[in-house]
C-alpha positions as MATLAB code, in Angstrom:
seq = 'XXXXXXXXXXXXXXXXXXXXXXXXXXXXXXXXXXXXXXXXXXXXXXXXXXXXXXXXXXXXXXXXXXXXXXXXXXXXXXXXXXXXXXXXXXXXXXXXXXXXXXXXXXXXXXXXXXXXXXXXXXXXXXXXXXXXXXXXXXXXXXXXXXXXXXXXXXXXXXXXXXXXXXXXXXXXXXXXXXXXXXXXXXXXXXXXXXXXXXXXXXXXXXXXXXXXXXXXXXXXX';
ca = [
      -9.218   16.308   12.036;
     -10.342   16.517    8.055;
      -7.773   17.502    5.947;
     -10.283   16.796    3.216;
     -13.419   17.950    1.371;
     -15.711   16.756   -1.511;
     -14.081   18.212   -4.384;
     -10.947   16.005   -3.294;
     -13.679   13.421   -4.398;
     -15.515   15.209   -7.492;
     -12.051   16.768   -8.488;
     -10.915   12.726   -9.698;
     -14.670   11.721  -10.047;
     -14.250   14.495  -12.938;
     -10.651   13.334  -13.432;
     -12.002   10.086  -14.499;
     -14.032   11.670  -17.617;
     -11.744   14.045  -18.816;
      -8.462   12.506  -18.373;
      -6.371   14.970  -20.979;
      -3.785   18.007  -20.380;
      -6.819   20.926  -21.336;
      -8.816   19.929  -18.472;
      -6.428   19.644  -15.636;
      -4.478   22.178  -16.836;
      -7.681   24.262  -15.968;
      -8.476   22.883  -13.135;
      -5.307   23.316  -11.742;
      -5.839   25.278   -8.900;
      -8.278   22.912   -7.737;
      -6.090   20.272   -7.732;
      -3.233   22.299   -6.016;
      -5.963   23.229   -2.912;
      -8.563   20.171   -2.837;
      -5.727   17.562   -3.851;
      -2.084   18.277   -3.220;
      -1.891   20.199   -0.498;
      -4.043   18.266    1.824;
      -3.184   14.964    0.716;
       0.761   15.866    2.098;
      -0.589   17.152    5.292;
      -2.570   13.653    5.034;
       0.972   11.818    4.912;
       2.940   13.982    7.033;
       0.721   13.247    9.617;
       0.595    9.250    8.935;
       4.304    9.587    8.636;
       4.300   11.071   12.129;
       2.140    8.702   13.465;
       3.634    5.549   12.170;
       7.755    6.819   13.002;
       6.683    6.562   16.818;
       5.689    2.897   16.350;
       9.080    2.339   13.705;
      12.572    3.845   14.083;
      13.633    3.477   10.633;
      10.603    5.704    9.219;
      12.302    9.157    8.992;
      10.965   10.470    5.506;
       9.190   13.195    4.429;
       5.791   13.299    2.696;
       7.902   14.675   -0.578;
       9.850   11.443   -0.221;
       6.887    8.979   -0.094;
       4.115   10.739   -2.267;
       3.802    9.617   -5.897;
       3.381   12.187   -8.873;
      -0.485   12.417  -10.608;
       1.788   12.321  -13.540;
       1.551    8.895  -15.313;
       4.369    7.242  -17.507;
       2.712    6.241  -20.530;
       6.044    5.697  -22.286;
       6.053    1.998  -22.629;
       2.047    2.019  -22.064;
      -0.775    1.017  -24.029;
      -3.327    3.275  -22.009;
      -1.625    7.312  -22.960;
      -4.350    9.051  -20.364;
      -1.767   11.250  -18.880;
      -3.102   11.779  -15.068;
      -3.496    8.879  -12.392;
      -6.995    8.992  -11.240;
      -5.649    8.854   -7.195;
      -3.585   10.363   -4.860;
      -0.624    7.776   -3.673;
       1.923    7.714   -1.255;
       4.374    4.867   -0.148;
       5.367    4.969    3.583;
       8.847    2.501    4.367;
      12.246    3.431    5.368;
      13.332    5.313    2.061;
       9.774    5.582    0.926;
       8.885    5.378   -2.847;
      12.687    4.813   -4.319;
      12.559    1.478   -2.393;
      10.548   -1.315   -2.588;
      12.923   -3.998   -1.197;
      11.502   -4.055    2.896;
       7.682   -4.432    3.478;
       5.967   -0.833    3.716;
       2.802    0.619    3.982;
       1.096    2.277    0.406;
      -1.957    3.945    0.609;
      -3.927    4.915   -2.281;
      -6.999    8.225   -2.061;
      -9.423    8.053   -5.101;
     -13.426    8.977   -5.822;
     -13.754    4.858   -5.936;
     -12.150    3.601   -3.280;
      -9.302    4.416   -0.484;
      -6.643    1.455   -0.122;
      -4.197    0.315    2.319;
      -1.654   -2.084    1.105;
       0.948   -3.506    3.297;
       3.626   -6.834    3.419;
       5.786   -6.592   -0.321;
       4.408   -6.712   -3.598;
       7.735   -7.357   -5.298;
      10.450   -9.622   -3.704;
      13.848  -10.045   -5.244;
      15.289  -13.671   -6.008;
      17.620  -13.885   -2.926;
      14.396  -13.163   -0.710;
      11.771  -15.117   -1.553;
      14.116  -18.020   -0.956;
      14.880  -16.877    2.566;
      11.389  -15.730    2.932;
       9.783  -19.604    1.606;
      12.812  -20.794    4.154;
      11.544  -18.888    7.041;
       8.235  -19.838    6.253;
       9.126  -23.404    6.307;
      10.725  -23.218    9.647;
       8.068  -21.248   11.328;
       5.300  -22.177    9.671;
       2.908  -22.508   13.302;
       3.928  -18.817   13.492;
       2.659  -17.814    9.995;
      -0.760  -19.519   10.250;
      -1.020  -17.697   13.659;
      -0.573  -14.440   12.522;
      -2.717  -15.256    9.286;
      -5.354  -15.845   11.311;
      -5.136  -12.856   14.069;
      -8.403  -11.045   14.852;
      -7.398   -7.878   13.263;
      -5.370   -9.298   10.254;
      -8.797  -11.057    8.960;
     -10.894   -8.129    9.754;
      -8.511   -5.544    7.532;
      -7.249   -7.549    4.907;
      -8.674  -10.859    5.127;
      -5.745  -12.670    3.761;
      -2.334  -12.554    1.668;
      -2.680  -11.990   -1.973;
       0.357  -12.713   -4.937;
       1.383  -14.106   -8.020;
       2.239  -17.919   -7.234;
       4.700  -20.021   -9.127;
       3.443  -22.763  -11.261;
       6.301  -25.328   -9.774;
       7.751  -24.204   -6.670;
      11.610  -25.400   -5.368;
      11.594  -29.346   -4.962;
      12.481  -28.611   -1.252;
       9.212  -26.618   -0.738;
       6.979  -29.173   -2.385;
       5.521  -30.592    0.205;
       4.933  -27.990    2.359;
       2.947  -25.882   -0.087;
       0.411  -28.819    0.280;
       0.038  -27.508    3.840;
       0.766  -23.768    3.305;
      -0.268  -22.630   -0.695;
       1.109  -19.666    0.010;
       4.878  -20.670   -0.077;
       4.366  -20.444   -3.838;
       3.481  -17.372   -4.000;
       5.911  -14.688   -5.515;
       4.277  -11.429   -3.569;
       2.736  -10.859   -0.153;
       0.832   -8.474   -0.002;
      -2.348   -7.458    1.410;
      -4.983   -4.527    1.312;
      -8.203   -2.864    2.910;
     -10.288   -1.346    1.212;
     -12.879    1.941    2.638;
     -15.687    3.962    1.089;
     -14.486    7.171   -0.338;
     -16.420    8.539    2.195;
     -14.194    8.025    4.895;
     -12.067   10.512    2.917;
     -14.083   13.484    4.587;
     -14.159   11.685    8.328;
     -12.362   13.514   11.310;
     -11.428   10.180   12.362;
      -9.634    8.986    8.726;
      -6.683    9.133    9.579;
      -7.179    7.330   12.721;
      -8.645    4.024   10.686;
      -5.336    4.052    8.416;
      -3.728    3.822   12.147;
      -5.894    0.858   12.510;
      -5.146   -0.391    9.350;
      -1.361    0.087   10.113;
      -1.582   -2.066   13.439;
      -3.572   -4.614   11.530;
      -0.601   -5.213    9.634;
       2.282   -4.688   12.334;
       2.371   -8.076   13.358;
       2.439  -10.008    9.345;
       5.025   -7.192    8.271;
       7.232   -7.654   11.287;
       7.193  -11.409   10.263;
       7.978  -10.871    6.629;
      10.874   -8.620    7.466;
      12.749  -10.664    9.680;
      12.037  -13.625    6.566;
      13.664  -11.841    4.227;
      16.909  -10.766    6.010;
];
């Protein structure tokens, strides 16, 4: 089913141009009934879908989906209002960014799916680069699966300029064992916003990643 309409589209298309407190403060409503509302029944229902495939994901769309509200405290851009609707989906959803999760990301220019970890702490990139190391046949497998390179293409992060001395050599082979993040993304047409079948290619996007995210989760433990 749609849980969506256009003026989920022209509500951030407008969004965009008038990004102050007057103009959503009018508009309001429209963002409480073309937006919010729809956007959690969006989640729930990805939420639902995805907890039969992992045991751990037990949240609820309140947990993963991220306030429109911006923090512009320690920012040089002060437009108060994100210009998408944003939800993380992992097992204690947007407090925790420490296991690999799924984030997806609704907005008039684009609709992303992110999965693997965009930030890894200290203690797990070095088991992650070590797990790597020892199953690197694995990793250039799954790298290269059908659906991987047809969703996301490849893995994306911040490298390190000199990586460990014991990791040297094999980031001539595999580059991406300097690499501080792994994380990947598709990318739709707004569009597919309004399709009875959206949420079915998130699903798609979701099994895409299964098999990369299953990998980088037993690395890091």
């Amino acid at each position: 089913m749609s849980y969506f309409n256009q003026d989920f589209i022209d509500f951030f298309t407008e969004l965009t141009k008038n990004n102050n407190r007057e103009w959503f403060n009018e508009n309001k409503p429209r963002y409480e009934f073309s937006v919010k509302k729809p956007f959690e029944l969006c989640v729930e229902e990805i939420i639902h879908r995805i907890s039969e495939e992992e045991e751990d994901i037990r949240i609820t769309p309140k947990e993963a989906i991220f306030r429109i509200y911006r923090d512009v405290r320690f920012s040089k851009d002060k437009e108060p209002y994100k210009t998408h609707a944003s939800a993380v989906i992992s097992p204690k959803g947007r407090k925790d960014f420490t296991v690999p999760g799924w984030y997806i990301q609704l907005g008039a220019e684009d609709v992303r799916f992110y999965s693997g970890m965009h930030v890894m702490e200290k203690d797990q990139l070095q088991r992650f680069r070590e797990y790597i190391a020892a199953n690197m046949d694995e990793f250039d497998s799954l790298l290269k699966e059908k659906d991987f390179k047809k969703y996301f293409g490849k893995i994306y992060g911040e490298q390190h300029k000199r990586v460990p001395k014991e990791f040297q050599e094999l980031a001539v082979k595999q580059p991406l064992i300097a690499n501080k993040q792994f994380y990947f993304f598709a990318k739709l047409e707004p569009k597919k916003i309004l399709s009875n079948t959206f949420t079915d290619q998130l699903m798609k996007c979701y099994f895409a990643s299964r098999n990369m995210n299953n990998f980088i989760k037993d690395g890091i433990q």
